[in-house]
C-alpha positions as a Markdown table, in Angstrom:
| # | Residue | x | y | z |
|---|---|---|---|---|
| 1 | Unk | -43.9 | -46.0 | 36.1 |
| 2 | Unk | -46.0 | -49.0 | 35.4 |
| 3 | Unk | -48.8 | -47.4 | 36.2 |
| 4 | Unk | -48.0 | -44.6 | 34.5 |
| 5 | Unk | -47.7 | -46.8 | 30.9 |
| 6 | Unk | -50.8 | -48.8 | 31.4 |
| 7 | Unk | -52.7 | -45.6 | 32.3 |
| 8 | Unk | -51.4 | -43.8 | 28.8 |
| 9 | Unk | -51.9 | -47.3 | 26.8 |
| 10 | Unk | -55.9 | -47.0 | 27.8 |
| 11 | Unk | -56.3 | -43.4 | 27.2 |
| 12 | Unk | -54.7 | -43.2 | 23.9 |
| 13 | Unk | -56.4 | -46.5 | 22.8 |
| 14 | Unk | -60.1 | -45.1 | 23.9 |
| 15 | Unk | -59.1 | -41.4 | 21.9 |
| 16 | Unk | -57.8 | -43.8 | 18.6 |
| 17 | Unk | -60.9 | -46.6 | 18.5 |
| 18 | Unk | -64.0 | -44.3 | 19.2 |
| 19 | Unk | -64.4 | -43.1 | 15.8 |
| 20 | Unk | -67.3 | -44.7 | 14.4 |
| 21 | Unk | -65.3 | -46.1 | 11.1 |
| 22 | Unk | -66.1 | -49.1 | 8.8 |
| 23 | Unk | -64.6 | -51.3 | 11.3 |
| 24 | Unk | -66.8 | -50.9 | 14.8 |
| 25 | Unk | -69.9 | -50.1 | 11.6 |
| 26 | Unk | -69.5 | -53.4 | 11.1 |
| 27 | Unk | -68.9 | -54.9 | 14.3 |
| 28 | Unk | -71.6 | -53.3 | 16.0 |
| 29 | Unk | -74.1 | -54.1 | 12.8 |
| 30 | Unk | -72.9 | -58.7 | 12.7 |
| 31 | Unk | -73.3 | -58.1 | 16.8 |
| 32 | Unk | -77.2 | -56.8 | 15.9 |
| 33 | Unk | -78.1 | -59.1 | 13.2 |
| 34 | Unk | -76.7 | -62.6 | 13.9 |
| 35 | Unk | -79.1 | -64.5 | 15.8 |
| 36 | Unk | -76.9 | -65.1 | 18.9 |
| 37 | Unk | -74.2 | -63.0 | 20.0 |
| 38 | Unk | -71.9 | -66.2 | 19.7 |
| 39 | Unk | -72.3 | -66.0 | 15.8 |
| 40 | Unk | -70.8 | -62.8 | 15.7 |
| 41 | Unk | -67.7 | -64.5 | 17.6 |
| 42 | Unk | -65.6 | -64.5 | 14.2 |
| 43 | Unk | -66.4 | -60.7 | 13.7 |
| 44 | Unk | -65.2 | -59.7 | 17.1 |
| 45 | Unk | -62.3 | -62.2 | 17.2 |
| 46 | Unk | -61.0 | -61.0 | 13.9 |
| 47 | Unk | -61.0 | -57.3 | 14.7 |
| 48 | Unk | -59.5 | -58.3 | 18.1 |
| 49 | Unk | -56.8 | -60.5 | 16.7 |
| 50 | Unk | -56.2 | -57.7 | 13.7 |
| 51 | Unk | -56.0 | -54.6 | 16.2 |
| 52 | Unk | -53.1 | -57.0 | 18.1 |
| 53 | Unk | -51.5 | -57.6 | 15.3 |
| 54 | Unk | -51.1 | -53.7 | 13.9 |
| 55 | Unk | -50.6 | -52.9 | 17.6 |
| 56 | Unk | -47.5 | -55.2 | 17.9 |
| 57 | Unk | -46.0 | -54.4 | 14.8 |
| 58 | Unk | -46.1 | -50.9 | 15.7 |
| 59 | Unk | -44.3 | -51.3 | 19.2 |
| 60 | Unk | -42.3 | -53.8 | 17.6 |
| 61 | Unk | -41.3 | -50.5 | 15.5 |
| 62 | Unk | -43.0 | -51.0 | 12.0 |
| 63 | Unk | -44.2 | -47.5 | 12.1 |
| 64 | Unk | -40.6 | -46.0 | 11.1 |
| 65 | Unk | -41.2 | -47.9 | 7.8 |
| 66 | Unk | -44.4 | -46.5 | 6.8 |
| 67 | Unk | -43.7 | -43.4 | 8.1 |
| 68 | Unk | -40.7 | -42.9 | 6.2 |
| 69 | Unk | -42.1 | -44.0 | 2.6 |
| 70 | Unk | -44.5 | -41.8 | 1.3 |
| 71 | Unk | -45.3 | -44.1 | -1.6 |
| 72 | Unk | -46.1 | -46.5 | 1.0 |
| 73 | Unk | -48.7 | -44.4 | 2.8 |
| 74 | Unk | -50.3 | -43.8 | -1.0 |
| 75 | Unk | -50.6 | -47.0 | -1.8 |
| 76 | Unk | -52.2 | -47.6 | 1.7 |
| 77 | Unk | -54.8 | -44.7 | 1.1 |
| 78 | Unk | -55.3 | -45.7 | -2.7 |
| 79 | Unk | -56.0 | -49.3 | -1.6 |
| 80 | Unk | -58.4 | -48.0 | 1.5 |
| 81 | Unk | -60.6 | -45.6 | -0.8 |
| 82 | Unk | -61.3 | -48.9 | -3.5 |
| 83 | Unk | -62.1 | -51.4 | -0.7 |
| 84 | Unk | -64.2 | -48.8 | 1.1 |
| 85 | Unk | -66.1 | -47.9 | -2.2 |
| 86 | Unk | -66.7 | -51.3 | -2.5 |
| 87 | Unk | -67.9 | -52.4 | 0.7 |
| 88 | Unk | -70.0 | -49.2 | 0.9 |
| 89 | Unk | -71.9 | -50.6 | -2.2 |
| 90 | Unk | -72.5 | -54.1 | -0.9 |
| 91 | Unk | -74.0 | -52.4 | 2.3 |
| 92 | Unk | -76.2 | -49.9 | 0.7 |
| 93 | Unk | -77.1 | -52.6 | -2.1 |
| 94 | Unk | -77.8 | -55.1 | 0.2 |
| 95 | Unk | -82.1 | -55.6 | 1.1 |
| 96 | Unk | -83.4 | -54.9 | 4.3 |
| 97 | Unk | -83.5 | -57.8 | 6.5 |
| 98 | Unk | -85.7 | -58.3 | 9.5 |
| 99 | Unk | -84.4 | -60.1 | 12.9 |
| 100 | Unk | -85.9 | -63.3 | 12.8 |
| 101 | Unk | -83.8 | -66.2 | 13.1 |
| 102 | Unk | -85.8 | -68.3 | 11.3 |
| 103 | Unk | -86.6 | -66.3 | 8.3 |
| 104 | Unk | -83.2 | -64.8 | 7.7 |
| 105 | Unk | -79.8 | -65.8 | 6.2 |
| 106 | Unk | -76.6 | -64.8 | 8.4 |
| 107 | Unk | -73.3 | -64.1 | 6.7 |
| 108 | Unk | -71.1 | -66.9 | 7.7 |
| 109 | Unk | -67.7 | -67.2 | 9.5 |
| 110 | Unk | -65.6 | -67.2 | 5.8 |
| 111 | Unk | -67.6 | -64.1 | 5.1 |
| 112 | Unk | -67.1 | -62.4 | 8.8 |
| 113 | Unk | -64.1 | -63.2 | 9.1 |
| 114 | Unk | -63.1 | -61.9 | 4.9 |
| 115 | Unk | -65.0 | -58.6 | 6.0 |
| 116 | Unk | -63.7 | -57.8 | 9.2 |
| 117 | Unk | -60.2 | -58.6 | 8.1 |
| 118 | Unk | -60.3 | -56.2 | 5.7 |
| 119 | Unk | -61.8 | -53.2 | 7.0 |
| 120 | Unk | -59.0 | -53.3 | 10.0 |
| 121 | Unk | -56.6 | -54.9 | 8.1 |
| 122 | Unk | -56.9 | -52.7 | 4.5 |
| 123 | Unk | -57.4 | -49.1 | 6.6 |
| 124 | Unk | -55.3 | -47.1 | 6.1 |
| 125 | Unk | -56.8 | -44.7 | 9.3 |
| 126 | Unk | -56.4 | -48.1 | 11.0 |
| 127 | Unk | -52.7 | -48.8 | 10.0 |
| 128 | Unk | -51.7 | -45.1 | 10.6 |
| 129 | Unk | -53.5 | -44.8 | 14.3 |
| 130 | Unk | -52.7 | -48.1 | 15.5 |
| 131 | Unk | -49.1 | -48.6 | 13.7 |
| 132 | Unk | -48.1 | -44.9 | 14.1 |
| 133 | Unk | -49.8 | -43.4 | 16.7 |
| 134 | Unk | -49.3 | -46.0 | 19.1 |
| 135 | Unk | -46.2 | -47.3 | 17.8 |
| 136 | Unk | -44.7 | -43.7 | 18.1 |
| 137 | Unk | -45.5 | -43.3 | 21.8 |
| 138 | Unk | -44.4 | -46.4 | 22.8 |
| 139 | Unk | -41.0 | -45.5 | 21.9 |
| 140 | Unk | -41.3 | -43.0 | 25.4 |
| 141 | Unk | -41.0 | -46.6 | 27.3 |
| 142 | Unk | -38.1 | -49.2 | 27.5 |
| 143 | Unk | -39.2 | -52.6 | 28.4 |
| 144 | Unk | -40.9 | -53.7 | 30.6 |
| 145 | Unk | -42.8 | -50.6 | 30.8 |
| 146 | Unk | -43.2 | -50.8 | 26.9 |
| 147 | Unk | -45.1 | -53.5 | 27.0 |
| 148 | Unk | -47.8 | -52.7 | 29.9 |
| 149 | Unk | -48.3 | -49.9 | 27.9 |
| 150 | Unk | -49.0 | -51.8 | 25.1 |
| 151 | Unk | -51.5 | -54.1 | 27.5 |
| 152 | Unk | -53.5 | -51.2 | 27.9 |
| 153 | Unk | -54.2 | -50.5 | 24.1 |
| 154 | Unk | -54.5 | -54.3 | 23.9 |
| 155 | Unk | -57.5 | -54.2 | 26.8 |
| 156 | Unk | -59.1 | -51.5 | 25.4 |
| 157 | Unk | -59.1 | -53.2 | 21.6 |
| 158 | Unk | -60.9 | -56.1 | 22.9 |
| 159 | Unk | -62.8 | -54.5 | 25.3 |
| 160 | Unk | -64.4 | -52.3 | 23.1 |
| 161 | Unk | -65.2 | -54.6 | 19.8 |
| 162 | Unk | -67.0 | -56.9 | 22.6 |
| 163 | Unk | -69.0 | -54.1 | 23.8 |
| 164 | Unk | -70.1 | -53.2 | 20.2 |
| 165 | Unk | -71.3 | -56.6 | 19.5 |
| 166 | Unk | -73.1 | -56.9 | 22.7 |
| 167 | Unk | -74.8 | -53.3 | 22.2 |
| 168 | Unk | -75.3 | -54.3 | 18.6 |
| 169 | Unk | -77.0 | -58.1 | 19.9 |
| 170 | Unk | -79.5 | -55.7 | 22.8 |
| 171 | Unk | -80.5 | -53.6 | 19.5 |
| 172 | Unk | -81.6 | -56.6 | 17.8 |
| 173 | Unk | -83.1 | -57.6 | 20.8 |
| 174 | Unk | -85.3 | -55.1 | 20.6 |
| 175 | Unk | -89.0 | -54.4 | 20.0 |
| 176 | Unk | -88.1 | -51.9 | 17.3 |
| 177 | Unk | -85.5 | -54.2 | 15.9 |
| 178 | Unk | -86.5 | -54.0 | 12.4 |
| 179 | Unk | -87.4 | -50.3 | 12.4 |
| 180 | Unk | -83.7 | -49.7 | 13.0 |
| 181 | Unk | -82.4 | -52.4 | 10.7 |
| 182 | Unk | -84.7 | -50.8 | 7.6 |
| 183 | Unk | -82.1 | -48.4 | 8.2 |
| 184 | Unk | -78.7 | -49.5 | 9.5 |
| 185 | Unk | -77.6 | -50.7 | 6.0 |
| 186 | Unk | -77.6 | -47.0 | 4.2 |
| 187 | Unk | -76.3 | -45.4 | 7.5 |
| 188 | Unk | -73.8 | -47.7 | 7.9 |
| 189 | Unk | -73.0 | -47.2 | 4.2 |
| 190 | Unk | -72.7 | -43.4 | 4.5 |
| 191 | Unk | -70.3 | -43.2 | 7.2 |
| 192 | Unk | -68.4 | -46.2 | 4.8 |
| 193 | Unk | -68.3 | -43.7 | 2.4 |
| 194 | Unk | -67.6 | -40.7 | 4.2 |
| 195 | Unk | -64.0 | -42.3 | 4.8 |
| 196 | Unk | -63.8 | -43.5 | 1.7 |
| 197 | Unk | -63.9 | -39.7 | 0.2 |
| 198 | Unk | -62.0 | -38.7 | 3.2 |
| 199 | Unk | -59.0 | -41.5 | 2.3 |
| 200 | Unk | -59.8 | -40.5 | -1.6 |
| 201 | Unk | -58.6 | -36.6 | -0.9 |
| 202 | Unk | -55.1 | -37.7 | 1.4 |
| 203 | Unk | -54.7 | -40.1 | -1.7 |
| 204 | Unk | -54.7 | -37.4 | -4.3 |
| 205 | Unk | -52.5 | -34.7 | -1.9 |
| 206 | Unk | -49.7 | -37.7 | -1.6 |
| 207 | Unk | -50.0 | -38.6 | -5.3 |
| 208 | Unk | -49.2 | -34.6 | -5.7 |
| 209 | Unk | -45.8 | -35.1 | -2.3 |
| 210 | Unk | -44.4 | -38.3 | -4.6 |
C-alpha cells in the first residue's frame, strides 16, 4: 500500500506543477540570469519551502476550510489577479539585461525571496491545487500511508523547482544567452498575465455565487 501512496503522491504532483505559471516563470528565469546557479538558492529554496508548507496544511486538512467558504476563495482570486497584474508590470517594464556578471545587477536574496514568496504563496491556482487537490486525496490514506504519499508530492516539489533553475542557469550558459533574454521578460510577462485575466474571470463568477 506504501507503494501504492508514494506512486500516486508523484503522479498527481507532476500533473499539478507542470503548468508553466508565474511561479516556475520565475524560477526558471533567477535560475537563467543570476550569475551562478547558487545565487538563485533563495528562489528555489523559497518555492520549495512554500510548496511544503501549502502541501502540509492541506494533508494536515486546511482544504475543508477553503473549500467550504466561498468568500474565502474570492478573496484568494481577488488578491491573485492584483499581485499578478502587478508583477506582470515589473517584468514587462523591466530593460533587457544581458548575462554578464560583471556588467549586470542581480536581484538580491530580500528581493528573491519577497518574489518567490508571493507568487506561490498569493496563488490562488497554487493554494487551490496544492491545498485542495492534494489535500483532498490524501484523505484516501490513514497514516502512515498518508504521509508517504505526501513524500511523493514533497519529492517532486523540490525536484522540479531545482530542475528549472538548473535548465534556466544551461540557458544562460548559452551562446545565445542574450538573444533569449531580449525576450524572456515580455514572455514571461504574458503568461503572468494570462493567469492574471484567468484568476480575474473566477473572481467575478464568485463575486456573482456570494
Amino acid at each position: 500500500m506504501s507503494l501504492t501512496a508514494f506512486t500516486h503522491g508523484i503522479t498527481l504532483a507532476i500533473g499539478l506543477i507542470l503548468a508553466l505559471g508565474p511561479q516556475n516563470v520565475f524560477v526558471f528565469q533567477q535560475g537563467a540570469l543570476q550569475p551562478d546557479i547558487s545565487r538563485a538558492l533563495p528562489t528555489v529554496l523559497t518555492a520549495g519551502l512554500s510548496d511544503t508548507l501549502l502541501i502540509l496544511l492541506g494533508v494536515l486538512g486546511v482544504s475543508a476550510v477553503v473549500i467550504e467558504f466561498s468568500w474565502l476563495q474570492t478573496t484568494l482570486f481577488g488578491a491573485g489577479f492584483v499581485m499578478l497584474v502587478y508583477i506582470g508590470w515589473t517584468l514587462y517594464t523591466a530593460p533587457a539585461v544581458e548575462v554578464n556578471p560583471h556588467t549586470q545587477e542581480f536581484l538580491g536574496v530580500r528581493e528573491q525571496v519577497g518574489f518567490t514568496a508571493s507568487v506561490s504563496l498569493l496563488n490562488p491556482h497554487a493554494i487551490l491545487d496544492t491545498v485542495g487537490v492534494i489535500g483532498t486525496n490524501a484523505l484516501a490514506y490513514t497514516t502512515p500511508d498518508r504521509w508517504v504519499f505526501t513524500a511523493g508530492c514533497l519529492i517532486v516539489s523540490w525536484g522540479w523547482f531545482s530542475g528549472l533553475a538548473i535548465t534556466g542557469r544551461a540557458l544562460g550558459e548559452s551562446a545565445n544567452a542574450n538573444l533569449w533574454m531580449k525576450y524572456l521578460n515580455v514572455v514571461s510577462a504574458v503568461i503572468v498575465w494570462i493567469v492574471a485575466l484567468y484568476m480575474g474571470w473566477q473572481f467575478i463568477d464568485l463575486l456573482a455565487i456570494v
